[in-house]
N, CA, C and O of each residue as an XYZ file, in Angstrom:
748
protein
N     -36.741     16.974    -13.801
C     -36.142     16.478    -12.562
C     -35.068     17.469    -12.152
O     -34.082     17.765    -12.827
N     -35.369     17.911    -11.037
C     -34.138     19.104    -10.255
C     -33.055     17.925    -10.066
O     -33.273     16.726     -9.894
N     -31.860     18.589    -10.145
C     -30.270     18.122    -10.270
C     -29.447     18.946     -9.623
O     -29.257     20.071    -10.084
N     -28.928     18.605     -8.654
C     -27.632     19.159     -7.523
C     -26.507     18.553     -8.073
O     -26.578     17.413     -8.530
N     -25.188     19.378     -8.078
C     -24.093     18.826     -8.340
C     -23.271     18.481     -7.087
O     -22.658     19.272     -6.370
N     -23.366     17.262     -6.974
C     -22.552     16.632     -5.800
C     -20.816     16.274     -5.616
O     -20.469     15.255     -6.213
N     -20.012     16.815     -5.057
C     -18.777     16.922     -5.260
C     -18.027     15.419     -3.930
O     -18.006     15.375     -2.700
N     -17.565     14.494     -4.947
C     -16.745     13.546     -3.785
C     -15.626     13.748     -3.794
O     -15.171     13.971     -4.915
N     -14.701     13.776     -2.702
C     -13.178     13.640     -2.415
C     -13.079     12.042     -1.969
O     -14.086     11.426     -1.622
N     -11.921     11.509     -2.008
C     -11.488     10.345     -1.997
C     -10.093     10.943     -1.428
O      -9.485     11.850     -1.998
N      -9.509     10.091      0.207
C      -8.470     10.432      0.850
C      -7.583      8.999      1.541
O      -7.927      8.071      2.272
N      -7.087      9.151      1.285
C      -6.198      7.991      2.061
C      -4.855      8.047      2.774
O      -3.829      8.031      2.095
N      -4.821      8.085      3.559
C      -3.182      8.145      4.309
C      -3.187      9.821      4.296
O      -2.227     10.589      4.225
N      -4.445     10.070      4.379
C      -4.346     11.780      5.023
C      -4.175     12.506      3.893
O      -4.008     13.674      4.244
N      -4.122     12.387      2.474
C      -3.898     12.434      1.388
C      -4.819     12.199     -0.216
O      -4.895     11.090     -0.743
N      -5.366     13.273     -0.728
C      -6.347     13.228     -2.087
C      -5.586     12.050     -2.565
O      -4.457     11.728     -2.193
N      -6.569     11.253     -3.706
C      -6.917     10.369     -4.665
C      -6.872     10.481     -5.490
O      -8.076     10.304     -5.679
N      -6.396     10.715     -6.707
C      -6.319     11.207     -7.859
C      -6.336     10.255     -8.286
O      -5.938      9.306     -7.611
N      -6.820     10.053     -9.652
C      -7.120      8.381    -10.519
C      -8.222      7.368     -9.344
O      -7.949      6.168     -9.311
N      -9.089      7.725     -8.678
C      -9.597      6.465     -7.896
C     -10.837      6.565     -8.335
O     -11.530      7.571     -8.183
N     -11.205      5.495     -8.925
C     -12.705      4.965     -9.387
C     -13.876      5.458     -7.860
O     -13.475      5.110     -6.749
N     -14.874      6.029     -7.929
C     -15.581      6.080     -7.182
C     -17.022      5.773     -8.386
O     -17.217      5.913     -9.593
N     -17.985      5.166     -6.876
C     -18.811      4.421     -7.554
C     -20.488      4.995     -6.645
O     -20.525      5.195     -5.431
N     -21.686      5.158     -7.562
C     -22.633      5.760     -6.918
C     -23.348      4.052     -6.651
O     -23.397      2.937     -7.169
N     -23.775      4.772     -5.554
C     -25.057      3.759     -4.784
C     -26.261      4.513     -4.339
O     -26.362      5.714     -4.088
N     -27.316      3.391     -4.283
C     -28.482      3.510     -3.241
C     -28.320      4.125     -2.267
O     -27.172      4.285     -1.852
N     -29.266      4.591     -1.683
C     -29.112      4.519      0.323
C     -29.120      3.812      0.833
O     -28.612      3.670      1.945
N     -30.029      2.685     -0.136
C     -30.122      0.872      0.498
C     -28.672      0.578     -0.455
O     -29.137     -0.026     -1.421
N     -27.838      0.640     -0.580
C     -26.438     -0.414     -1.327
C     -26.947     -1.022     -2.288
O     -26.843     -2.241     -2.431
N     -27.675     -0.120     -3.215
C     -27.572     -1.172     -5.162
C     -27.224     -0.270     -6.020
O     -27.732      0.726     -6.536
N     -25.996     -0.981     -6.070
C     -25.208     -0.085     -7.563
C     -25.920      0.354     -8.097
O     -26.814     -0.429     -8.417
N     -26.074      1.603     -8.517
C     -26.847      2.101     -9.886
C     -26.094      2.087    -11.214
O     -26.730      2.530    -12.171
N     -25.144      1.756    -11.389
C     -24.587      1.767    -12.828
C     -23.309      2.947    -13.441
O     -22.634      2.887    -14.468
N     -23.334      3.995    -12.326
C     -22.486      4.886    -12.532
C     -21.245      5.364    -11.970
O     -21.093      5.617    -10.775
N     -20.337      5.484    -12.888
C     -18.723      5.056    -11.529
C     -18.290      6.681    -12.697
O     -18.707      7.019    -13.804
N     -17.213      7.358    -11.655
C     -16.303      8.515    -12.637
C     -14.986      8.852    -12.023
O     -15.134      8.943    -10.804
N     -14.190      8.994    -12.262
C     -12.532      8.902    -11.793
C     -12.267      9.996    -11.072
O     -12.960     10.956    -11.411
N     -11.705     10.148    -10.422
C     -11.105     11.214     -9.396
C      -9.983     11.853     -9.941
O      -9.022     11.175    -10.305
N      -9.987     13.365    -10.067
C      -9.213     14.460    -10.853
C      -7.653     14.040     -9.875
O      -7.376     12.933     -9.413
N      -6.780     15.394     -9.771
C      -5.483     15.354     -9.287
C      -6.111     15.572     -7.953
O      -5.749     14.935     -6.964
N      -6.971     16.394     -7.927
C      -7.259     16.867     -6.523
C      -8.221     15.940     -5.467
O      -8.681     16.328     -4.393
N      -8.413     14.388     -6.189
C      -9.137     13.508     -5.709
C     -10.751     14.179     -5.591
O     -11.444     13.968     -4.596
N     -10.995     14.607     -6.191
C     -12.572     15.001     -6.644
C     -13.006     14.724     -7.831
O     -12.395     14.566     -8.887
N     -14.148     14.674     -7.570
C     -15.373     14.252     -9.054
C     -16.612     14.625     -8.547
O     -17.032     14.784     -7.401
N     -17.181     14.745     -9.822
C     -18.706     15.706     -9.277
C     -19.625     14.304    -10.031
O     -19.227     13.525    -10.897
N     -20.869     14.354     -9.378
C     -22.176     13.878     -9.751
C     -23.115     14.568     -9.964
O     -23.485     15.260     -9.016
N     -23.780     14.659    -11.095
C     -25.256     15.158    -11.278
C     -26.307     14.298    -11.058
O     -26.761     13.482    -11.860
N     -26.895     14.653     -9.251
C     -28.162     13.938     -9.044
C     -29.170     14.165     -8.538
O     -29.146     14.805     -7.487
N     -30.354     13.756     -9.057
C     -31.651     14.224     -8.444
C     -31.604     14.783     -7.095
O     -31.144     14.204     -6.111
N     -32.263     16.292     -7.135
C     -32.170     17.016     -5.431
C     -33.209     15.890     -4.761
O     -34.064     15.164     -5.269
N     -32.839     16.040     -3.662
C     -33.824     15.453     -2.372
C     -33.716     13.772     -2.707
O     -34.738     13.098     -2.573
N     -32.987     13.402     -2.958
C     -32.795     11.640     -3.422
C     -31.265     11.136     -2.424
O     -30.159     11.663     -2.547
N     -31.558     10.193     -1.630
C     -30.326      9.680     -0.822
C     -29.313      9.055     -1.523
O     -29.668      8.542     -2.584
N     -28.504      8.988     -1.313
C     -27.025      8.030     -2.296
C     -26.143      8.085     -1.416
O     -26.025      9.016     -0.620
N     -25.130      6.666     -1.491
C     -23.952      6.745     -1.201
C     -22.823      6.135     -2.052
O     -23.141      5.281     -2.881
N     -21.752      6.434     -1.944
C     -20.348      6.412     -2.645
C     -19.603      5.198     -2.497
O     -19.820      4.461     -1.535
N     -18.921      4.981     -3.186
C     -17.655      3.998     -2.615
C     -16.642      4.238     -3.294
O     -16.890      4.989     -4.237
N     -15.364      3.846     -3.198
C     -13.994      3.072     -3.825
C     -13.765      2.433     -3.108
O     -14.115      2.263     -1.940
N     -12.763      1.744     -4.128
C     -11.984      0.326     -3.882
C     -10.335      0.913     -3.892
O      -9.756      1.377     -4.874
N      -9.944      0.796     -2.924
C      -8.403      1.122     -2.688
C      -7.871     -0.486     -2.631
O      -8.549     -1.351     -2.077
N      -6.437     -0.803     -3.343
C      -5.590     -1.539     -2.799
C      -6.744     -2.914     -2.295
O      -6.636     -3.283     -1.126
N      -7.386     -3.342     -2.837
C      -8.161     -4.360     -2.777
C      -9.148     -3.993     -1.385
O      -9.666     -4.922     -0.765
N      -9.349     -2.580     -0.968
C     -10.374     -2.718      0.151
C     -11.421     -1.766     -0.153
O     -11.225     -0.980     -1.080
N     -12.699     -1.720      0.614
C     -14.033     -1.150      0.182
C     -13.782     -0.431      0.770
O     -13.141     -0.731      1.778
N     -14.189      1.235      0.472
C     -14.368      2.161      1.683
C     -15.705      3.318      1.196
O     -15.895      3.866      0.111
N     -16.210      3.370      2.031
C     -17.914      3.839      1.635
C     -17.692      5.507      2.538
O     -16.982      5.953      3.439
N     -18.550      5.890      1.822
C     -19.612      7.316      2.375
C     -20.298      7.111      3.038
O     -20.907      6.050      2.902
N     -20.608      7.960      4.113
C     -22.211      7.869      4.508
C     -23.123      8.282      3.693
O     -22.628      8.527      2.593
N     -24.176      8.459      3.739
C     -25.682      8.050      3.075
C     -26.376     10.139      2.747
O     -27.189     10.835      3.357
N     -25.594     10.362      1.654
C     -26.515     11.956      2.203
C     -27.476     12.076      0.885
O     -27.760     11.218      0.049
N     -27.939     13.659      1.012
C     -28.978     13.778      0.325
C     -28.766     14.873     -0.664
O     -28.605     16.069     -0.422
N     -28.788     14.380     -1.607
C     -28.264     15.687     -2.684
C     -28.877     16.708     -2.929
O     -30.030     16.648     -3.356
N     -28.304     17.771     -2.733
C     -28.878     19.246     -2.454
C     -27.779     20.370     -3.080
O     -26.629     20.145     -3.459
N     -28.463     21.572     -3.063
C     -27.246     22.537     -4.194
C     -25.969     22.908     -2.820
O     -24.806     23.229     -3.065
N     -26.559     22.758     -1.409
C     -25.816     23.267     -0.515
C     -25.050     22.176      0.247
O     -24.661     22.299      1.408
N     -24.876     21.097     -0.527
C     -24.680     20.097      0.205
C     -22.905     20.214      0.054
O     -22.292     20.387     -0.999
N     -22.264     20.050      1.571
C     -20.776     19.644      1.502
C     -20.150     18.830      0.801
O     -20.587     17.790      0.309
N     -19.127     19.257      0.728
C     -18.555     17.593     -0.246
C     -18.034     16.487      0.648
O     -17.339     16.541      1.663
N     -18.600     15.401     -0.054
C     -18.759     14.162      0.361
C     -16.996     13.683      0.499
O     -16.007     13.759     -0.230
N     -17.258     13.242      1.675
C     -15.950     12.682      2.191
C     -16.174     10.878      1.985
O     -17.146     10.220      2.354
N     -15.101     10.456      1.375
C     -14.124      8.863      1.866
C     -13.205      8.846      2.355
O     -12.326      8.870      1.493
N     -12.849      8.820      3.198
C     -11.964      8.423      4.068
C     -11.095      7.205      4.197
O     -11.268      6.610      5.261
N     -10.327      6.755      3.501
C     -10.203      5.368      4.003
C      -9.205      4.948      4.952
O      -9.036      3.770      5.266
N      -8.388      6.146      5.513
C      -8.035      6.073      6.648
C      -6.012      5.434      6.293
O      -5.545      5.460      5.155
N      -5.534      5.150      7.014
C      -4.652      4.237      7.209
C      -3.305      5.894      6.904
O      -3.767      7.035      6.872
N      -2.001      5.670      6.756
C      -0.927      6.279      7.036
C       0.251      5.588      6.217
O       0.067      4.807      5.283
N       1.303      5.933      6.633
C       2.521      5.850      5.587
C       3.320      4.428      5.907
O       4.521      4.674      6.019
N       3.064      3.193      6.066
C       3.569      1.933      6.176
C       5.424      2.206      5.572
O       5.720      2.158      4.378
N       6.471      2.484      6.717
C       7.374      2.584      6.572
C       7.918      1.324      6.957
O       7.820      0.765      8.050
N       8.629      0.866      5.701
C       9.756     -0.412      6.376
C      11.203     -0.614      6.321
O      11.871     -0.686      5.290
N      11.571     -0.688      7.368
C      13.200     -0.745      7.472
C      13.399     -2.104      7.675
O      12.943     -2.823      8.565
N      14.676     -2.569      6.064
C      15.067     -4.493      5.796
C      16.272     -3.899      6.669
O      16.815     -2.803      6.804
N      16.404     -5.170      7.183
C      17.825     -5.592      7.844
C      18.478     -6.316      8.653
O      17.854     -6.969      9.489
N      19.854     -6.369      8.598
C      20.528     -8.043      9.075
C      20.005     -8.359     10.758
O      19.872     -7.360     11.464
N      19.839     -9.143     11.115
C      19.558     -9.549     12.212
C      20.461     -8.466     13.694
O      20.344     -8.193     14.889
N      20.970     -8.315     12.989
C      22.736     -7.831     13.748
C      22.429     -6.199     13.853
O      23.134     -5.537     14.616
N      20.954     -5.292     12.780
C      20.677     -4.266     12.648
C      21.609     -3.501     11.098
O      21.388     -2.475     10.454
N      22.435     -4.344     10.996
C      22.860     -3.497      9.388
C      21.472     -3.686      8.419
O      20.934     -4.762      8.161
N      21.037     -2.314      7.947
C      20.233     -1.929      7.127
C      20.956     -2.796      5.507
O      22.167     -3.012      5.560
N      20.381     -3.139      4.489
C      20.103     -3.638      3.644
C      19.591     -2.636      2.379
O      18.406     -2.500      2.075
N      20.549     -2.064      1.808
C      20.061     -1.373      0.602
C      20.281     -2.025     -0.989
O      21.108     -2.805     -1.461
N      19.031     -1.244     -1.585
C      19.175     -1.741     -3.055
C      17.926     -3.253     -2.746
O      18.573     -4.255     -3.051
N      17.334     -3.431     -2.555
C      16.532     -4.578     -2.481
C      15.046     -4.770     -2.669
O      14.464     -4.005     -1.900
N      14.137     -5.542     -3.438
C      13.228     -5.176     -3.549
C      12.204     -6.123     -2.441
O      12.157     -7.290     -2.051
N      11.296     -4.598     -2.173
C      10.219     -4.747     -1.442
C       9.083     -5.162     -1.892
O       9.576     -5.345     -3.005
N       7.716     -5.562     -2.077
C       6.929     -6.100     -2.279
C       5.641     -5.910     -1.160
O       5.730     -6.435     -0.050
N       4.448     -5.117     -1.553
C       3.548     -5.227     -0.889
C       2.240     -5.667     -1.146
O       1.529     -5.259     -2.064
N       1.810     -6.903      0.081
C       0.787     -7.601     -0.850
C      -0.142     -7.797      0.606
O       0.505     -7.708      1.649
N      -1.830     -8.095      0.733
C      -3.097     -7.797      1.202
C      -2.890     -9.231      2.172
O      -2.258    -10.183      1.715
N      -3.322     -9.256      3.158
C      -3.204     -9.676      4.358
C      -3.662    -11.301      4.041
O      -3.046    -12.102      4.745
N      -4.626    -11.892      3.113
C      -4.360    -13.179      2.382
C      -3.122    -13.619      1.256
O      -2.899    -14.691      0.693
N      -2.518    -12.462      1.206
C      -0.928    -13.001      0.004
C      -1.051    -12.563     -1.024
O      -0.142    -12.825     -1.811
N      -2.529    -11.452     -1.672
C      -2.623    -11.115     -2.572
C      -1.460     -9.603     -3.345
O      -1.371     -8.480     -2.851
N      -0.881    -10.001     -4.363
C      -0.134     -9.048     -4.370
C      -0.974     -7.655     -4.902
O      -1.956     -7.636     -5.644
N      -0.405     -6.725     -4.404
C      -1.136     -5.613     -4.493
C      -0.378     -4.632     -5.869
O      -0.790     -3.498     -6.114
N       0.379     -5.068     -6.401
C       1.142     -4.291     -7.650
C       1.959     -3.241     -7.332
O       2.503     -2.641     -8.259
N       2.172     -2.865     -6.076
C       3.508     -1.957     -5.648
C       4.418     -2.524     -5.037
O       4.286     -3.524     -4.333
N       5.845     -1.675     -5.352
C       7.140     -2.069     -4.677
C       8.243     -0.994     -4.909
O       8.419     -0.175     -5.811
N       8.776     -1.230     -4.014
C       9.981     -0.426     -3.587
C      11.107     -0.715     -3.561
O      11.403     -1.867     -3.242
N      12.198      0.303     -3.913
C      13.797     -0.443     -3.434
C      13.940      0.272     -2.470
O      13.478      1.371     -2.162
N      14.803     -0.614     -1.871
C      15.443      0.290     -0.197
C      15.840      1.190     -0.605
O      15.909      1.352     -1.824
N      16.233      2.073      0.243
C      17.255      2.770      0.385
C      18.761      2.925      1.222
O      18.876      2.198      2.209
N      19.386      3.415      1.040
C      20.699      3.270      1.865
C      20.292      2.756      3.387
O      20.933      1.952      4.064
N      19.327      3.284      3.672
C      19.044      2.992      5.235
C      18.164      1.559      5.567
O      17.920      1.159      6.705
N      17.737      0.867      4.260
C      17.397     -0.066      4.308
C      15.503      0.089      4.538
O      14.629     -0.740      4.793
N      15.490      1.802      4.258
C      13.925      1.956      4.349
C      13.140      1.771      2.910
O      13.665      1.923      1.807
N      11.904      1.446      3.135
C      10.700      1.830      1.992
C       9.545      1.795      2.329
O       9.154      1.003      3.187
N       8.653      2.766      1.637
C       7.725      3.520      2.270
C       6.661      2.803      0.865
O       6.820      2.373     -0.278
N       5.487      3.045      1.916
C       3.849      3.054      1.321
C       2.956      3.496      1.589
O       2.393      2.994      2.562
N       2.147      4.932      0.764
C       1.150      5.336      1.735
C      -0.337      4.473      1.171
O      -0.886      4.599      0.076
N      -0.816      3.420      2.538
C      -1.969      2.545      2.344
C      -2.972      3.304      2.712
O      -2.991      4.465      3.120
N      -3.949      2.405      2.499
C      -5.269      2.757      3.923
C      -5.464      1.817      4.634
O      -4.913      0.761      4.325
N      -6.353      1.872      5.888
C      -6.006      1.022      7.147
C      -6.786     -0.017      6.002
O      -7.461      0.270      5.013
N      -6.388     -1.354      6.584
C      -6.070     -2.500      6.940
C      -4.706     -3.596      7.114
O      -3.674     -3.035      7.482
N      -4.638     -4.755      6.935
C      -3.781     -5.240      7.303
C      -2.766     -5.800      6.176
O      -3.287     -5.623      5.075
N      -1.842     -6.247      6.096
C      -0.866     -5.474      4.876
C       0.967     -7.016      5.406
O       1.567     -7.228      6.460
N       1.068     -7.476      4.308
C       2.152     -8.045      4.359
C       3.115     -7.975      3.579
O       2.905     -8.152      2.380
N       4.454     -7.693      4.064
C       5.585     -7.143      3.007
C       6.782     -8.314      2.551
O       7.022     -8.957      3.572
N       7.292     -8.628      1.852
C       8.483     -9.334      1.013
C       9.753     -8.669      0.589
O       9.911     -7.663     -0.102
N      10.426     -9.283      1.032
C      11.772     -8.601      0.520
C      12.832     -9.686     -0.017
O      13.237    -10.638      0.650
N      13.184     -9.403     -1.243
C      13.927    -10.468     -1.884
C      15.501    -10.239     -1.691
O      16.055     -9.172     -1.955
N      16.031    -11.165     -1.289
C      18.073    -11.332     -0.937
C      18.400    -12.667     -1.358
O      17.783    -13.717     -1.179
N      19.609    -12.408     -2.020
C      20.157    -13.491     -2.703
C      18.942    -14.942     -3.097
O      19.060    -16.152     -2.906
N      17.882    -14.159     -3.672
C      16.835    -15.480     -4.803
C      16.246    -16.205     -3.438
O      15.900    -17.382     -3.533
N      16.135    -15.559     -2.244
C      15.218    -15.940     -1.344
C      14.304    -14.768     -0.791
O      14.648    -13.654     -0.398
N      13.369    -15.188     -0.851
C      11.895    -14.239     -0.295
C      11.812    -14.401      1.272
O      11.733    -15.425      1.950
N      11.849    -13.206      1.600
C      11.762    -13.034      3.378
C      10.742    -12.457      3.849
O      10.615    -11.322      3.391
N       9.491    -12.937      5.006
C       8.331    -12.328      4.882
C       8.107    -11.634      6.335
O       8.575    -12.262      7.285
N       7.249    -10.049      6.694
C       6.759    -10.066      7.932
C       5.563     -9.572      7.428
O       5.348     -8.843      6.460
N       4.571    -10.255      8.507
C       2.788    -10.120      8.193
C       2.312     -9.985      9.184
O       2.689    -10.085     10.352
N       1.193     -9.678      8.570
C       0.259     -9.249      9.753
C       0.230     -7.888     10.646
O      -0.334     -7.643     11.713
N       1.093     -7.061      9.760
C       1.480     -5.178      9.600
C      -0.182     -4.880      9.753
O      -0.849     -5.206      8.771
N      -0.879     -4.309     10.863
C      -1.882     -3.519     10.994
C      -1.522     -2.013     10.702
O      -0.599     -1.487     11.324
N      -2.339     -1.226      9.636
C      -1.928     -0.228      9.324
C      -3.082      1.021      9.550
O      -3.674      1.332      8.516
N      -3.500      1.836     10.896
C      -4.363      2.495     10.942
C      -3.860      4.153     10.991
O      -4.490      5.207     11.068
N      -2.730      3.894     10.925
C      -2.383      5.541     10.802
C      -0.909      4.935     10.393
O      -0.613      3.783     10.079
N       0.117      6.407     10.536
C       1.825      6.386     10.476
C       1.650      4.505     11.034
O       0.816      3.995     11.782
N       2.740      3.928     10.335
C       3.203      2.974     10.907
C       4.673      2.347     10.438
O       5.089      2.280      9.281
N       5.392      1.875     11.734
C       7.149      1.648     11.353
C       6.907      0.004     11.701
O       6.215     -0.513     12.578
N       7.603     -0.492     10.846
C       8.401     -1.864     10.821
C       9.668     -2.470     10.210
O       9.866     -2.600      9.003
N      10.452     -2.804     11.141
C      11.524     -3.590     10.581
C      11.622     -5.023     10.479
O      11.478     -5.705     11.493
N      11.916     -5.696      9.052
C      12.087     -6.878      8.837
C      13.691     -7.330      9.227
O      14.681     -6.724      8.818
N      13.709     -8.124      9.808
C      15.113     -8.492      9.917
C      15.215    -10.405      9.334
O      14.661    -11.430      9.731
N      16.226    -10.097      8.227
C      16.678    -11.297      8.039
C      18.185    -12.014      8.872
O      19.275    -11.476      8.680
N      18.101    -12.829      9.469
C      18.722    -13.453      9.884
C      19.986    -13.902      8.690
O      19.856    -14.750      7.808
N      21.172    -13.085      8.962
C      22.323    -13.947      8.694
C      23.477    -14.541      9.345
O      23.399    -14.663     10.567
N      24.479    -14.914      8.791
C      25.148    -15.970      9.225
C      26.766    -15.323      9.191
O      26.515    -14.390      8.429
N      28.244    -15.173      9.486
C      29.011    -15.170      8.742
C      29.922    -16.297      8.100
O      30.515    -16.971      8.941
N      30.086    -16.539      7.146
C      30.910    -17.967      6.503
C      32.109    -17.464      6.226
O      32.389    -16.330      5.840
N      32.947    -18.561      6.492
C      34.299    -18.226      6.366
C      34.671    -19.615      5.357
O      34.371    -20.792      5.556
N      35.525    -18.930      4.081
C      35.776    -19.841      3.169
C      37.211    -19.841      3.157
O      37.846    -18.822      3.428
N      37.757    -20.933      2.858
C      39.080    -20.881      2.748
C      39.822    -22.117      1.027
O      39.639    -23.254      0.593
N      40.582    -20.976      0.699
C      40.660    -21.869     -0.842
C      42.228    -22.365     -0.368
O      43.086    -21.801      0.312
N      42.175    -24.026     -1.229
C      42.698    -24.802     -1.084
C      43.246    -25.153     -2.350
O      42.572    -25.545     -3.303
N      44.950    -24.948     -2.338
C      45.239    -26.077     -3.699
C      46.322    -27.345     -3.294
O      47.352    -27.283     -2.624
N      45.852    -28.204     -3.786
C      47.123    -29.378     -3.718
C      47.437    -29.913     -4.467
O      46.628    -30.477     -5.204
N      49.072    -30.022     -4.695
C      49.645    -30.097     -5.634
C      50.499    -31.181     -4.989
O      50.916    -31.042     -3.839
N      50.855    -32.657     -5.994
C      51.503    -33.632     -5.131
C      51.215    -33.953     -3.529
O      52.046    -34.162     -2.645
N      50.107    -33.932     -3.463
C      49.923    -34.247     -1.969
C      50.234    -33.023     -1.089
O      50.096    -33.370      0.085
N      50.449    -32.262     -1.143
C      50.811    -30.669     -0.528
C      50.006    -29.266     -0.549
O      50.168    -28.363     -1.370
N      49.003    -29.289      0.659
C      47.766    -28.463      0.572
C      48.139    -27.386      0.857
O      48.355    -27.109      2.037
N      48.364    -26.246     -0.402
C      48.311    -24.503     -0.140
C      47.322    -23.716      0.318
O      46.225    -24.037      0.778
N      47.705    -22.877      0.188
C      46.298    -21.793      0.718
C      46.359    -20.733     -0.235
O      47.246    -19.882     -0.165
N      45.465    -20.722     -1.137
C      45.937    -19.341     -2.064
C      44.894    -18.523     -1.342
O      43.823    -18.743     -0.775
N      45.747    -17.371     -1.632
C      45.228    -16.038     -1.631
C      45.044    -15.510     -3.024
O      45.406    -15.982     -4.102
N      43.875    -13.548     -2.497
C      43.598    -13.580     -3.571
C      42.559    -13.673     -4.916
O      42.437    -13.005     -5.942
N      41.794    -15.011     -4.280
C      40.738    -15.521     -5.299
C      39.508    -15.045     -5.168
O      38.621    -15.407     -5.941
């Protein structure tokens, strides 16, 4: 059986894959059984029968993203995935626009699934993710409450700011002694 070595790249947010499971298929879509990891440079090679159709996949961040359908040959280009999407930048902050640093971010798949990355702000109250397109909801935790914005469509670069709504409280300490209410300072 003649054998072409078929070379896949895996790209996302405009950017190689390195570590991403890619997986061989049919031309008709039935797994054949063989998956191999993507180098630093988001490539991996296949050895497969010349003149036989196949296509590719990975799974990014809980989404499918496929190849088209080619035909393995010694002259054949390397196979592109694409899965598209850009750098999901988010800026936390007070309703009022003061940025929010030191806080953790949380990014999780457009049903609530958490996706296993997160970020701390930064001074500017930014944190960054490079996804691939789809749709994408972020969390940010302040004082032991979770604050959410969803429904982030992500098909290229994309900016969002969460703003939590605060309040200012004004406390005032009180001592009384014999019926005689002070005001300490101080505390």
């Amino acid at each position: 059986i003649a054998e072409s070595s078929v070379t896949v790249r895996a790209i996302s947010a405009g950017s190689s894959i390195g570590g991403a499971k890619i997986y061989l298929f049919s031309a008709s879509d039935t797994y054949l059984g063989r998956v191999a990891t993507t180098d630093d440079q988001g490539e991996v090679a296949f050895d497969l029968p010349t003149g036989v159709a196949f296509r590719f996949r990975t799974d990014i961040l809980g989404g499918q993203y496929w190849s088209e359908g080619v035909t393995a040959a010694d002259d054949l280009a390397t196979v592109i995935i694409d899965t598209g999407g850009g750098r999901l930048q988010v800026t936390v902050q007070a309703d009022n626009g003061t940025p929010f640093a030191g806080l953790s971010v949380y990014l999780f798949d457009e049903s609530g699934r958490y996706l296993g990355l997160s970020q701390i702000t930064d001074t500017d109250g930014g944190a960054a993710f490079e996804v691939p397109d789809g749709t994408y909801r972020i969390r940010a935790d302040y004082l032991g409450y979770s604050f959410w914005e969803t429904g982030i469509i992500v098909t290229g670069d994309t900016n969002r700011a969460l703003a939590i709504a605060i309040q200012p409280v004004a406390i005032t300490v009180v001592g009384s002694y014999q019926g005689v209410d002070t005001v300490l300072e101080g505390i």
